[in-house]
C-alpha positions, 0 to 999 in steps of 0.5 A, spaced: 493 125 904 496 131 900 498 129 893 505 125 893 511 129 892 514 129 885 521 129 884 523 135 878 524 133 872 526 135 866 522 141 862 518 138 856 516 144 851 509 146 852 504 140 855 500 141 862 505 143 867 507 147 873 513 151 877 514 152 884 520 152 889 517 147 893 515 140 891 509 141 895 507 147 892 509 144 885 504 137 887 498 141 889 498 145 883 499 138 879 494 135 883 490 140 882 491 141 873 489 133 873 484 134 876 482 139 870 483 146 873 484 152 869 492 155 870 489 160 875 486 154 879 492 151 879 496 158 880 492 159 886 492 153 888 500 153 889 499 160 892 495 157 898 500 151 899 505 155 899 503 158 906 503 152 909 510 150 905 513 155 904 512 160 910 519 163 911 517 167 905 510 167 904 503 167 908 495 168 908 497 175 910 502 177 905 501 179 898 502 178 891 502 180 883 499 175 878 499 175 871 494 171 866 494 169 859 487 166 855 486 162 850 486 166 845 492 171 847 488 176 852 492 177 857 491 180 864 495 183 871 492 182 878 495 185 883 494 183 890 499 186 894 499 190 899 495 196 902 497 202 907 492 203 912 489 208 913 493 211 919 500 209 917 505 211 923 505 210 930 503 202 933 509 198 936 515 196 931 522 193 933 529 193 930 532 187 927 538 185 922 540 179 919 545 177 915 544 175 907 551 172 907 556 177 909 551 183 907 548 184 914 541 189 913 538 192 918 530 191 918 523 194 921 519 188 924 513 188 929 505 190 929 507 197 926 510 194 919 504 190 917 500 192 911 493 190 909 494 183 906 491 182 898 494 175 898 488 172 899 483 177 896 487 176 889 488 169 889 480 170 890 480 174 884 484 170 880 480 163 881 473 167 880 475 169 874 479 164 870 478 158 875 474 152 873 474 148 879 470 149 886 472 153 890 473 149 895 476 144 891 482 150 890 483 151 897 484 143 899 491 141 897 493 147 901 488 145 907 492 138 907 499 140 906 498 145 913 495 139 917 500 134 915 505 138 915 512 138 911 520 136 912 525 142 911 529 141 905 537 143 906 535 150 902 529 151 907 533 150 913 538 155 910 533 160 910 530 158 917 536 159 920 538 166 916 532 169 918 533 166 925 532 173 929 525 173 926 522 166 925 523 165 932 519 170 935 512 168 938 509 162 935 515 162 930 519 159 936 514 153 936 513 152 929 521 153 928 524 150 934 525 144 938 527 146 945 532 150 944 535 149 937 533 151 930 529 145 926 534 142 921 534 138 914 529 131 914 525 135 920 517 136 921 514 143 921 506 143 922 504 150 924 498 150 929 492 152 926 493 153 920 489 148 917 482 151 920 483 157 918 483 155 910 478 151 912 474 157 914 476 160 907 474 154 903 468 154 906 466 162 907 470 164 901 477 168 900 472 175 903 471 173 910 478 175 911 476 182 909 468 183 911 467 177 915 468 174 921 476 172 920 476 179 919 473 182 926 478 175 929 485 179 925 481 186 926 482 185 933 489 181 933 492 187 929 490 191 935 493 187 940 499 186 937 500 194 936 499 193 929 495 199 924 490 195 921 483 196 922 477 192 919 475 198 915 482 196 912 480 190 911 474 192 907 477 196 904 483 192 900 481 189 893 484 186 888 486 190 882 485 187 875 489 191 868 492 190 861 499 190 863 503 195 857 508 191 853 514 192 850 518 189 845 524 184 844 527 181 837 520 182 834 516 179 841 512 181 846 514 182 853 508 184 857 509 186 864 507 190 870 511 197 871 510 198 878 517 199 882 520 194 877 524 197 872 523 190 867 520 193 861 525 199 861 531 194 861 527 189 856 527 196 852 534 198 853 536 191 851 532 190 844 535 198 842 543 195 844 549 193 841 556 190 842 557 184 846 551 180 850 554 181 857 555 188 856 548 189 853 545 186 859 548 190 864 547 197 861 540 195 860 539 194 868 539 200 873 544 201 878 539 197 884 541 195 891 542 189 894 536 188 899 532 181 899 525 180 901 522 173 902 518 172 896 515 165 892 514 165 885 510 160 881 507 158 874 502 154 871 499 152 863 493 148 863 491 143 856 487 148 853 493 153 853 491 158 858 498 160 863 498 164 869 504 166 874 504 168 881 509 172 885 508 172 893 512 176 898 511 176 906 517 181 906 520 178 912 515 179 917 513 182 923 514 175 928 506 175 929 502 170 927 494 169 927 492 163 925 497 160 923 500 165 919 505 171 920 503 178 919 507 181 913 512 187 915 511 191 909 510 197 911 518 196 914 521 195 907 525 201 906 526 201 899 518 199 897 515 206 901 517 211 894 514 217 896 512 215 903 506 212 906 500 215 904 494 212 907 489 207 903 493 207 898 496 200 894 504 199 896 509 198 890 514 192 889 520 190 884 515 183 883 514 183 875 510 176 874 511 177 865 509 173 859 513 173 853 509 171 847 512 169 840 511 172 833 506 165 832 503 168 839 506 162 842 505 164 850 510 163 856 509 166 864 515 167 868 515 170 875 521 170 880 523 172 887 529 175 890 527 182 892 532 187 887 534 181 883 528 180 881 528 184 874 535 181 873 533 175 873 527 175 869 531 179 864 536 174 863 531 170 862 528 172 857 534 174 854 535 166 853 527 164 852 528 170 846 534 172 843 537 165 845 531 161 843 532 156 849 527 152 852 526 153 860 531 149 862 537 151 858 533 159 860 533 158 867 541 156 868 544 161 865 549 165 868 545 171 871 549 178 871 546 183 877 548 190 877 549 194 884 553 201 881 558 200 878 559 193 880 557 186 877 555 180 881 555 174 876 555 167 877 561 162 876 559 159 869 559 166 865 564 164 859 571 168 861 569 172 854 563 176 857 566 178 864 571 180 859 566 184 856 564 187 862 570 189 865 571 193 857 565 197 858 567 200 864 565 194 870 568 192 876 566 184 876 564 181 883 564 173 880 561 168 885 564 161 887 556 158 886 550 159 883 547 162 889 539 164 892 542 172 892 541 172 884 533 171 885 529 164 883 525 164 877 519 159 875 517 158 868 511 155 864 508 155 858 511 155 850 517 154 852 517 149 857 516 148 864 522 150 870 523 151 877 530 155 879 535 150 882 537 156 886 531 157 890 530 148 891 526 150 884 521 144 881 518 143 874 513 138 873 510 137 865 506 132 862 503 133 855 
């Protein structure tokens, strides 16, 4: 059976913990840290849970950005994201729209918008490198989560149904439907053949999605599908591993990966500021559009001090499924093809997973979801573990303030103070009447704490 669902609770200062927006994925990485895995076995761990879990927005054929923080403070970006293939254009796409609330966004979906999938070539990486326990041992919580399956949460029959006009395409419509309605809150969703397929990747090990047999298996499906993947892609793509820069804030370190997030920029801007906090924070970011991805985030620190993040992103996805898992549709995400498509080459992304270290050389990681609100989220975030000097918890529930021009989405709890600082600096104040999925999803381990995001149905599991 998998590890028992653990409800969140409050964050502890240091200790052996894990963040996650599914008590599912969070228990697998408990499990896994109890069992004296690494804060990369567990940060793994949760990665490959979450597909069986969390699959709106997450699969084996997505990708992702990790970052990892040694014992002794060395700390290391893997990026698993995704590839263009080597013939970009052509294949078979269709349109969609969906509505994000009252925003109605069109997107590209189908064979023609899946990109060569690093998720599971960097959670490879990951464990390789500073995992402990057996491979297998890794992918197991995943195995069992897909085999029994999972009761949607109110959070995720909202999604579902946001995402209908895609999750209901193909397999979807099995996994995602009971005859002709969409499933609801307290119902069982198994997905068909996903549990073989890990059984096949603990076994064989994460390459045979990339040069083995699973990969001849997707090669082929690719090409029915009107998809532009081959298995030279396929062989191709490999995780990447570099020092990310860092920049500074009130005298820490704030090291994240550039890419398309501009988070280090804004964290720059913000420690050169002054005047009144609400104000300082909206100027640092740039003006960024609204659009959303489907995106997981998850953290974990281990006994010895070690922590990892990881941000995982499925786009919306094509409405095809192998195996269990559906195809990425990054190749149709507008806002992440910056300078076209340009074949065999790694795709940006606004995903930033970071670690903020202390004077003392105490570390925290911190990834978030949320597409454009990603850097804002993580900004006001560290804006509190930092300047504010709170623990996770108190970091997280700050009211979070998103620029879109010269408009400011902020959450009801922002003091009347700081929108009045904002409207003195020239800003039109768009307050909302919740905390809201829109403002991103952010899961926080280490120094600070340990806490999942309530806005994303977030878990914090800690014990010293």
């Amino acid at each position: 059976m998998p590890p028992p669902l653990a409800r969140p609770t409050t964050s502890l200062s240091g200790g052996v913990g894990v963040a996650a927006h599914s008590p599912a994925t969070a228990a697998a990485g408990m499990a896994l840290l109890d069992a004296g895995g690494t804060a990369a076995d567990a940060a793994v761990g949760m990665t490959l849970a979450a597909c069986a879990v969390e699959p709106f927005v997450v699969s084996l054929l997505s990708g992702l950005h990790g970052i990892h923080v040694d014992v002794d403070g060395t700390t290391r970006a893997v990026d698993g994201f995704v590839d263009v293939p080597a013939v970009p254009t052509g294949g078979r796409r269709a349109e969609t729209t969906i509505d994000f609330g009252g925003a109605r966004m069109p997107y590209s979906i189908g064979g023609a918008t899946f990109g060569t999938p690093g998720l599971v070539a960097g959670c490879w990486h990951l464990h390789r490198r500073f995992g402990r326990l057996p491979w297998a041992e890794v992918v197991a919580p995943a195995i069992e989560w897909a085999g029994t399956g999972f009761v949607l949460s109110d959070r995720d029959e909202s999604l579902l149904h946001m995402l209908e006009p895609v999750m209901t395409l193909g397999v979807g419509r099995e996994v995602f439907c009971i005859d002709d309605r969409m499933r609801v809150e307290g119902e069982l969703v198994r997905i068909p053949d996903l549990a073989d397929a890990l059984r096949q990747i603990a076994e064989e090990g994460g390459p045979t999605l990339y040069e083995g047999a699973m990969s001849r298996e997707l090669a082929t499906f690719a090409e029915e599908v009107g998809a532009l993947v081959t298995a030279e892609d396929l062989g191709a793509c490999t995780a990447v591993e570099h020092t990310p820069p860092t920049v500074r804030l009130g005298g820490w370190q704030v090291r994240s990966r550039r890419g398309l997030s501009p988070l280090t920029d804004w964290v720059a801007r913000l420690d050169a500021s002054d005047g009144p906090h609400a104000a300082r924070l909206a100027l640092a970011q740039s003006p960024t559009p609204p659009k959303a991805l489907g995106t997981t985030s998850l953290a974990a620190t281990d006994a010895d001090g070690r922590a990892c993040a990881v941000t995982a992103s499925l786009g919306l996805g094509t409405g095809d499924w192998f195996r269990g898992s559906q195809l990425n549709s990054m190749l149709g995400e507008v806002d992440l093809l910056v300078g076209g498509l340009r074949p065999r080459t790694r795709m940006g992304s606004m995903m930033a997973p970071t670690a903020v270290v202390s004077p003392t050389g105490q570390a925290t990681v911190l990834g978030a979801a949320g597409g454009s609100r990603i850097p804002s989220a993580l900004l006001r975030t560290i804006d509190g573990i930092v300047l504010g000097e709170l623990d996770a918890t108190a970091a997280v529930d700050l009211p979070r303030i998103h620029r879109v021009g010269e408009l400011v989405h902020v959450e009801p709890h922002l003091e009347d103070r700081d929108e009045a600082a904002l409207v003195a600096a020239g800003f039109t104040v768009q307050r909302w009447t919740s905390r809201h999925h829109f403002f991103g999803g952010v899961s926080v381990a280490g120094a600070a704490g340990t806490e999942g995001d309530p806005r994303r149905g977030g878990v914090g599991l800690a014990h010293r």
